[in-house]
C-alpha positions in Angstrom: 0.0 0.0 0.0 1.5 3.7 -1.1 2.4 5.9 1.7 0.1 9.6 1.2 3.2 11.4 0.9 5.5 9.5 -1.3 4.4 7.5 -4.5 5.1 3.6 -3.2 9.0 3.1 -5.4 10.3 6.0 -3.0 10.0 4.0 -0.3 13.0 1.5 -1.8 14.5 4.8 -2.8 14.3 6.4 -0.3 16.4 3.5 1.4 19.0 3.1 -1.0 20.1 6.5 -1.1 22.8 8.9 1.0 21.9 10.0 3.9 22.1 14.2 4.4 25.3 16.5 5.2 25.7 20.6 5.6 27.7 21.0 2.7 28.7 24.1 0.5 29.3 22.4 -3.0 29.5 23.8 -6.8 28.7 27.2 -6.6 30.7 28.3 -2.7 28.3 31.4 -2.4 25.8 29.0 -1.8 25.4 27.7 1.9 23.0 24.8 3.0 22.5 24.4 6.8 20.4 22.0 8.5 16.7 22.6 10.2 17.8 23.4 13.8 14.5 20.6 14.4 15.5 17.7 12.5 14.9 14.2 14.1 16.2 10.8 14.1 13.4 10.0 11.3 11.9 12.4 8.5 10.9 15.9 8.2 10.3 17.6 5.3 8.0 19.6 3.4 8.5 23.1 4.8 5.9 25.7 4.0 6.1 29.4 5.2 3.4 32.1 6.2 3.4 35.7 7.6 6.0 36.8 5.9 8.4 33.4 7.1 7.6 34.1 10.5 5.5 31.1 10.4 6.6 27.5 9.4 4.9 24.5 9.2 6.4 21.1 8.3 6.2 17.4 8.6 8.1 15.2 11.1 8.2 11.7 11.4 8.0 9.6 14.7 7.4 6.0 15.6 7.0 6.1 11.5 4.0 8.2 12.0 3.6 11.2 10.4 2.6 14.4 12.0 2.2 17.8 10.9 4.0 20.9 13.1 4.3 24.2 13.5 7.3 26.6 14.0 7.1 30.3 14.8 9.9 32.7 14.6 10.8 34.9 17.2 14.1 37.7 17.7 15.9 34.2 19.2 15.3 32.4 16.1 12.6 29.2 15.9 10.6 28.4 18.5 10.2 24.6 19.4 7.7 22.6 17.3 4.2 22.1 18.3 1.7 19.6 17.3 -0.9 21.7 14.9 -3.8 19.8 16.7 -5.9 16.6 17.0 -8.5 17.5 14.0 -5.9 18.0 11.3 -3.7 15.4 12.7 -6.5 12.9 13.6 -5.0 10.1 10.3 -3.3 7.5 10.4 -0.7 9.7 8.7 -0.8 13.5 8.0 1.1 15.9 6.3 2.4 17.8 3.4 0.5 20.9 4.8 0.3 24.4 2.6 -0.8 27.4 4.0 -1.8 31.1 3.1 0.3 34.2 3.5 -1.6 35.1 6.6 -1.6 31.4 8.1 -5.0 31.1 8.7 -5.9 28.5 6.1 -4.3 25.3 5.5 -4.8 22.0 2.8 -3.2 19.2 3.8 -2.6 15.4 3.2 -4.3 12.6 5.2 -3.9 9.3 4.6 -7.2 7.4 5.9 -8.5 10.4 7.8 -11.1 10.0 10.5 -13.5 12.0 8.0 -14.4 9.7 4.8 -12.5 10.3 1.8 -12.3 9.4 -2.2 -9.4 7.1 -2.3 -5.8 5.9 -0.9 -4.6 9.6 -0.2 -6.3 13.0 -0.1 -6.4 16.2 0.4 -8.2 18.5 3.0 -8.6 22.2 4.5 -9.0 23.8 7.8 -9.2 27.5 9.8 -7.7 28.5 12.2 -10.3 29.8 14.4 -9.5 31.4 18.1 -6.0 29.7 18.0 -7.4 26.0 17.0 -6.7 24.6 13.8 -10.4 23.5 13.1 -13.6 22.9 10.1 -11.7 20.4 8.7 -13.1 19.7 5.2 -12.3 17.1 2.7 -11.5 19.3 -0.7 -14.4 16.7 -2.6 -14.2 15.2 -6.0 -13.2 17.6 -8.0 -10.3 17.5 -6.2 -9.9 14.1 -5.2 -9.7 10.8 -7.0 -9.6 7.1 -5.9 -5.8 7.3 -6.6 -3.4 8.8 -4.3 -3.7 12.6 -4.0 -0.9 14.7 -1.8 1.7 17.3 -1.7 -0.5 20.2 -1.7 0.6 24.2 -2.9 -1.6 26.8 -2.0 -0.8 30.3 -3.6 -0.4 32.7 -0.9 -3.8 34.3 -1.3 -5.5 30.8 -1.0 -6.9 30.9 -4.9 -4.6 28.7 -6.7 -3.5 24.7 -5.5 -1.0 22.9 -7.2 -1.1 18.9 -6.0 0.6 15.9 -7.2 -1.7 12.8 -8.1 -1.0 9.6 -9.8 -4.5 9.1 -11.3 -5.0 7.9 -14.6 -4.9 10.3 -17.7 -1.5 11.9 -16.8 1.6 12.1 -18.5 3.3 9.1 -16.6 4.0 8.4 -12.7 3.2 11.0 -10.4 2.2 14.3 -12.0 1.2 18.0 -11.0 -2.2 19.0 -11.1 -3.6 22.8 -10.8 -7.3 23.5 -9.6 -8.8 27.3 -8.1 -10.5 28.0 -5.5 -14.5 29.5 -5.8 -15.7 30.6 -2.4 -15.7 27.5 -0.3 -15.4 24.8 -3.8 -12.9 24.0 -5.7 -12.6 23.7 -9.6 -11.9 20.7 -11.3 -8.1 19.3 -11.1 -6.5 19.6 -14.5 -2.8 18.7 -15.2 -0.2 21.2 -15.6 0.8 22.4 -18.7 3.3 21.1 -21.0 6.7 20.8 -20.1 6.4 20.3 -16.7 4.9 16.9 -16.1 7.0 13.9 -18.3 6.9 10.0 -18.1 9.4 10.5 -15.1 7.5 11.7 -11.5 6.8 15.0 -10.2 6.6 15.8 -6.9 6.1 18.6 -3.7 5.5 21.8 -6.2 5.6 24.8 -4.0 4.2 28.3 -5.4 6.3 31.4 -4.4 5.0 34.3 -3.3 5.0 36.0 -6.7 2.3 33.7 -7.9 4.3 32.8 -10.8 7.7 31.3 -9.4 6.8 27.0 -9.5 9.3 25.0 -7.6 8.8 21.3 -7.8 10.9 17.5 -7.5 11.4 15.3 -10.4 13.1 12.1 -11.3 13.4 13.0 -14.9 16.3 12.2 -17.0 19.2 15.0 -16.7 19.5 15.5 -13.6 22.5 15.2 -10.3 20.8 11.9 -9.4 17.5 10.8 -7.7 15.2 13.8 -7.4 16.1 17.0 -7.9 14.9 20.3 -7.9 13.5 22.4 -11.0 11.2 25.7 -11.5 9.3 27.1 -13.8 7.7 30.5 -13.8 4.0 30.8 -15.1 3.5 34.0 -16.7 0.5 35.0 -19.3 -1.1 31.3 -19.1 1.9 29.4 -19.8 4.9 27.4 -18.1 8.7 28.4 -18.7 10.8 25.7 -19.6 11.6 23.9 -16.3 15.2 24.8 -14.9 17.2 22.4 -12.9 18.3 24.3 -9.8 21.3 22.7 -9.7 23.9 22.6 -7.0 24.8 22.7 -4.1 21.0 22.2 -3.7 21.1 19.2 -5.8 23.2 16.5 -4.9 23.1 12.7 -6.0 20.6 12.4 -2.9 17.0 13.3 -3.3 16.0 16.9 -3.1 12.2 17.7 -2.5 9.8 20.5 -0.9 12.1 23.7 -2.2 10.2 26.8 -0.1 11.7 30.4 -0.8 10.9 33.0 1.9 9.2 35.7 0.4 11.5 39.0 -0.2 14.6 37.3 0.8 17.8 35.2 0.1 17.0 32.3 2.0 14.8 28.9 0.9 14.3 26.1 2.9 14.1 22.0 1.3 14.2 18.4 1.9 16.6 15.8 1.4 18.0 12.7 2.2 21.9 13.6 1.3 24.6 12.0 3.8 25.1 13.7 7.3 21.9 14.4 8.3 20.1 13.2 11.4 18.4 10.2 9.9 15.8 9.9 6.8 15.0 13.0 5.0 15.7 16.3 6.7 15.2 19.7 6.4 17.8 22.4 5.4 18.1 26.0 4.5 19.8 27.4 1.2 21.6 30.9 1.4 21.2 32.8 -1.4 18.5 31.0 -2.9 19.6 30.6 -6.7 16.3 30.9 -7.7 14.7 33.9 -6.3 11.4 34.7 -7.9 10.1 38.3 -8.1 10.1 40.7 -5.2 6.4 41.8 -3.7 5.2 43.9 -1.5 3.7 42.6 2.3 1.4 44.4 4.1 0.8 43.3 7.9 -0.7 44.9 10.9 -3.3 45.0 13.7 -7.4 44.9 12.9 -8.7 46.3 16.3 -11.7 48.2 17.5 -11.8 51.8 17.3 -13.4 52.2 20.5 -11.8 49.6 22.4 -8.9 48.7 21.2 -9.2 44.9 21.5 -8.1 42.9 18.6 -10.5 41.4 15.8 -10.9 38.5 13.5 -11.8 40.3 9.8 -12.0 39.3 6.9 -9.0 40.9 4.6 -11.1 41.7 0.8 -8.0 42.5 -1.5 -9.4 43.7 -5.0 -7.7 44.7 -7.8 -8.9 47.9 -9.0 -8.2 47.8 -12.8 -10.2 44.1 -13.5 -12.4 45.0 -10.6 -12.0 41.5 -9.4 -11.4 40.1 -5.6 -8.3 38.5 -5.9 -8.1 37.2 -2.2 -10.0 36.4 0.8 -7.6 36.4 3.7 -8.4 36.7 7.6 -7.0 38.7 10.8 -6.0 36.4 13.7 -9.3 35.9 16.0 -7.1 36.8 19.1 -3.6 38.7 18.1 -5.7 40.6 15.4 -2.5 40.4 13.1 -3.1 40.5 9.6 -0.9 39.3 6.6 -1.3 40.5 2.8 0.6 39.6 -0.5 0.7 41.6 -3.1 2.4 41.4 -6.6 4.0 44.1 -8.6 2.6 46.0 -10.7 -1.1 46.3 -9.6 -3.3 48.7 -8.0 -5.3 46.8 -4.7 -8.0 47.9 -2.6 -7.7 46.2 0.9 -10.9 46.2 2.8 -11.4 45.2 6.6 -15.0 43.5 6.9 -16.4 42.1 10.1 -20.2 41.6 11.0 -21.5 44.7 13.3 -18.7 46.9 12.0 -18.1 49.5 9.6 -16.0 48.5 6.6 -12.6 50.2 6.1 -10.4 50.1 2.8 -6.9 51.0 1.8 -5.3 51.4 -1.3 -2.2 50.1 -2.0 -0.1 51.0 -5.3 2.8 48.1 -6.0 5.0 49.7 -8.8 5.9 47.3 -12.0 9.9 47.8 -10.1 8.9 46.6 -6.9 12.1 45.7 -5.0 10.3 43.8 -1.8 9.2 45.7 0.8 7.2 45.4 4.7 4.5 47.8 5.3 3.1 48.2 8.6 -0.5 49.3 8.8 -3.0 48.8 11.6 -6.5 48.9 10.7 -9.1 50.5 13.7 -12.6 48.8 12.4 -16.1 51.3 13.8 -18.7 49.5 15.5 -21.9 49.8 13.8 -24.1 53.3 15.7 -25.1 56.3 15.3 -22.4 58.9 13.6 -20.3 55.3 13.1 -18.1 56.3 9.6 -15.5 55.3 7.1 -14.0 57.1 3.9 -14.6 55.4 0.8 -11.9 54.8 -1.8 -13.6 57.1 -4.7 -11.6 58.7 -7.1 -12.7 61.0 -9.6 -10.7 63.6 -11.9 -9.4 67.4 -11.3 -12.5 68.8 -11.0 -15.1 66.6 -12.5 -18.0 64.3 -10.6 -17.5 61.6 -12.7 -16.9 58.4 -10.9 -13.4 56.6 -12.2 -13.7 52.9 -13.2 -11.5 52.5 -9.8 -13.7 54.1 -7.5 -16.5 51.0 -8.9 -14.9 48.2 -6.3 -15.6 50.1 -3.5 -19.2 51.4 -4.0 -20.0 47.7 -4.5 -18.5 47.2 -1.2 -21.0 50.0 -0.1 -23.9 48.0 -2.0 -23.0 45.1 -0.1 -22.6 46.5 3.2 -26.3 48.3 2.8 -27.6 45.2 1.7 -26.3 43.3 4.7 -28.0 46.0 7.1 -31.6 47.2 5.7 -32.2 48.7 9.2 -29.4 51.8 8.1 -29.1 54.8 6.4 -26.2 56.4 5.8 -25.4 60.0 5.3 -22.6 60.4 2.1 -20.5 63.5 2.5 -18.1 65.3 0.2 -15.1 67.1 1.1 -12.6 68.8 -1.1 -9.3 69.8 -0.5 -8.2 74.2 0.0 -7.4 75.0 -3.6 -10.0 76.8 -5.4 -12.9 79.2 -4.6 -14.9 78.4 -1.5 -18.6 78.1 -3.4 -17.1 76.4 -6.5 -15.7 73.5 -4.0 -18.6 73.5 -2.4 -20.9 72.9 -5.1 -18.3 70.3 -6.6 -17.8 68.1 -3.4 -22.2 68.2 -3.1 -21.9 66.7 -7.1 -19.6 64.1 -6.1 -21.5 62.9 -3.4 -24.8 62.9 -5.4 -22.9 61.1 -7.8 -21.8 58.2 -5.0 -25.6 58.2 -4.5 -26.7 57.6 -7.7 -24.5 54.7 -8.5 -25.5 53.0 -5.0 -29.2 53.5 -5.7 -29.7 52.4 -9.0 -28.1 48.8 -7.3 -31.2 48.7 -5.6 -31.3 50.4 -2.1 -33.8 52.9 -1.7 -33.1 56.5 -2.5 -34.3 57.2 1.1 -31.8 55.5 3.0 -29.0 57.4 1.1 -28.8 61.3 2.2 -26.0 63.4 0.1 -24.2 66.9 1.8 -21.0 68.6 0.2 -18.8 70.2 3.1 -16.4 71.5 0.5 -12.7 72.3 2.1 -14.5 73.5 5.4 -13.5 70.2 6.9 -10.1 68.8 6.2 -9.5 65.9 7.8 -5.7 66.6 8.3 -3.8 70.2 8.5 -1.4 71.6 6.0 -1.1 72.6 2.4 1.2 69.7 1.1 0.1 67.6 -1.6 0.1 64.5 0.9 -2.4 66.5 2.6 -4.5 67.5 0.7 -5.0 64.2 -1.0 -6.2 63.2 1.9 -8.1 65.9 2.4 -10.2 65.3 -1.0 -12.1 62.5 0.1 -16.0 60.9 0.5 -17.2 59.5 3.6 -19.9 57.4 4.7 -21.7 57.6 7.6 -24.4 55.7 9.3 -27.9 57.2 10.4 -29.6 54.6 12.6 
């Protein structure tokens, strides 16, 4: 019978080959160093969150396979813990993936205590109020009566990559692709050409530039046994795969190749000589491979009045295609928050919790993004009387036209009314000290109207939406800089109970 993580020839592979060393081979500006956590039996298939302050992998004990959990503090890696009975509750489990903001996980169970399709498959579970919990099987358009495993979740959750050796593929174990649709998946399809051959492919791992595709294969060409390769996916297709060859490659087996995003560093698995026993875990320093920088936004979702942290939901929308690219979550009791965002691209990021105003950001990520942390802590307004929040609308130098980019965010407004019918909400205009007083304050009443008019011919009633223009006769901030008085041109919403 296979093992879940391994197709059932590694297993005599596995056995045959060198055991793992620290080594600096081939190129000397490369340095591999071992997992400060390895044990006397395998652990492999690292996966990173929060910016690599979060690691998850999979140890081996008594020949059982667990999955753990690593976080990084100013000392270095805390000690492992177990990720919980729910996810772990298989005979063996492992291979997990997580989200940028490591509060969603699929992972690989192997006769789980919740039914499944066949030998091997894969499921997903939340973490909710510091308990890895809901723990689903991903269904059959995910899973197959062959063995299904080695899950890669894009760091916004949309995108899984998994390795299956159903029928139909190109020969062993091959990659298969599938997207996420609110709480369903897609149906798996293989990867495109080039990646999968007659050989296997195994443990693809998606960087944090959604295009960057690590993965294992046995093919032909390679330093011997499995090795590592990438590809980058750009414009709907695959780049030739590249063997990443050494000193990360060696005539031992390479698998589970993680980059941490916006640096140098990437963790993998081998089973090279000099290791603590089976497969282990090592770091590579500079990655050879880097894949594109991106920009990380992280922070605290609280409550205005309070203070006290809050579980959101994190809406990031791309305000050119108008689409919601990711669903992400604030941590139910830290209230910390993790976004990933590519180059290039214009994002709204809105805050949404039940009984609470909504709040958005936007975020610009130039085309020469070099990698960059940006802290921002988001206060969310309980739902009452005189409770508000500026809307991201944007409209030209003196026009009341509505920009295709201000569109994401007056559906947000649409949605929010139409999740409270018991509201009205008062939209105000405000414009910033350049110009005469009447002509800005005519022009901020237009632009509100204009808000109105788009949010009522959704649907709610013209009586629940009131419309005044303030003009400049209340900046939000002081000063005559341009910084201030962009923010000082703004619309804001505010509730009327």
């Amino acid at each position: 019978m296979k093992s879940f993580l391994f197709y059932a020839v590694l297993t005599f592979l596995l056995c045959t080959m060198l055991r793992a060393q620290v080594s600096v081979q081939g190129n000397a500006q490369v340095v591999i160093s071992p997992f400060q956590y390895n044990g006397p039996e395998d652990d492999f298939a690292p996966a990173l969150a929060q910016d690599g302050k979060l690691l998850l992998f999979t140890q081996e004990n008594d020949k059982t396979q667990r999955i753990m959990l690593c976080e990084r503090d100013g000392q270095g890696w805390a000690s492992p813990t177990n990720l919980g009975s729910e996810v772990n509750d298989a005979i063996q489990a492992g291979s997990a993936s997580v989200t940028s903001d490591g509060q969603f996980i699929v992972f690989a169970a192997y006769k789980h205590s919740l039914v499944g399709f066949g030998r091997t498959d894969l499921y997903s579970a939340r973490k909710v109020n510091g308990k890895w919990t809901d723990v689903r099987n991903l269904g059959a358009q995910v899973n197959s009566e062959a063995f299904d495993s080695q899950p890669a979740l894009s760091p916004d959750g949309s995108t899984l990559y998994f390795v299956s050796d159903r029928s139909g593929g190109a020969g062993g174990t091959d990659i298969y692709v599938c997207h996420r649709r609110g709480k369903d998946w897609t149906k798996a399809e293989l990867v495109g050409s080039g990646v999968n051959t007659s050989s296997d492919e195994l443990t693809p791992s998606l960087a944090a530039d959604n295009s960057t595709l690590y993965f294992a294969s046995n093919r032909s060409g390679g330093q011997g046994g499995f090795d590592i390769y990438t590809t980058r996916y750009k414009a709907g297709t695959y780049s030739t795969p590249t063997n990443i060859g050494a000193p990360i490659n060696s005539s031992a087996d390479e698998y589970n190749y993680c980059a941490v995003p916006n640096s140098t560093k990437a963790y993998f698995a081998s089973n090279r000589s000099g290791g603590q026993g089976g497969i282990d875990i090592y770091m590579a320093d500079p990655n050879p491979e880097m894949p594109d920088a991106v920009l990380t936004m992280h922070g605290i979702v609280s409550d205005a009045n309070s203070g006290k942290p809050l579980g959101a939901d994190l809406v990031v929308t791309d305000l050119k295609t108008r689409q919601k690219v990711a669903i992400l979550h604030s941590d139910d009791q830290s209230g910390e928050y993790y976004v990933t965002l590519n180059a290039g691209h214009s994002y709204s990021i809105t805050a949404t919790r039940p009984d609470y105003v909504f709040y958005s950001e936007r975020v610009d990520v130039p085309v020469a993004e070099k990698g960059r942390t940006v802290n921002n802590d988001i206060k969310l307004t309980p739902l009452a009387n005189d409770a508000e929040t500026r809307l991201l609308i944007f409209f030209d130098t003196d026009k009341a036209e509505l920009s295709d980019e201000s569109m994401p965010e007056l559906d947000r407004a649409v949605e929010f009314l139409q999740a409270n019918p018991d509201i009205r909400v008062r939209i105000e205009g405000h414009t910033d000290d350049v110009g005469e007083d009447n002509y800005n304050l005519q022009l901020s009443q237009r632009r509100a109207d204009a808000v109105k008019t788009y949010i009522t011919q959704q649907g709610i009633e013209q009586k629940r939406v009131l419309t005044v223009g303030y003009g400049k006769t209340r900046p939000k901030v002081k000063g005559t800089t341009e910084e201030a008085r962009s923010q000082n041109r703004r619309v804001e919403m505010k509730i009327l109970k």
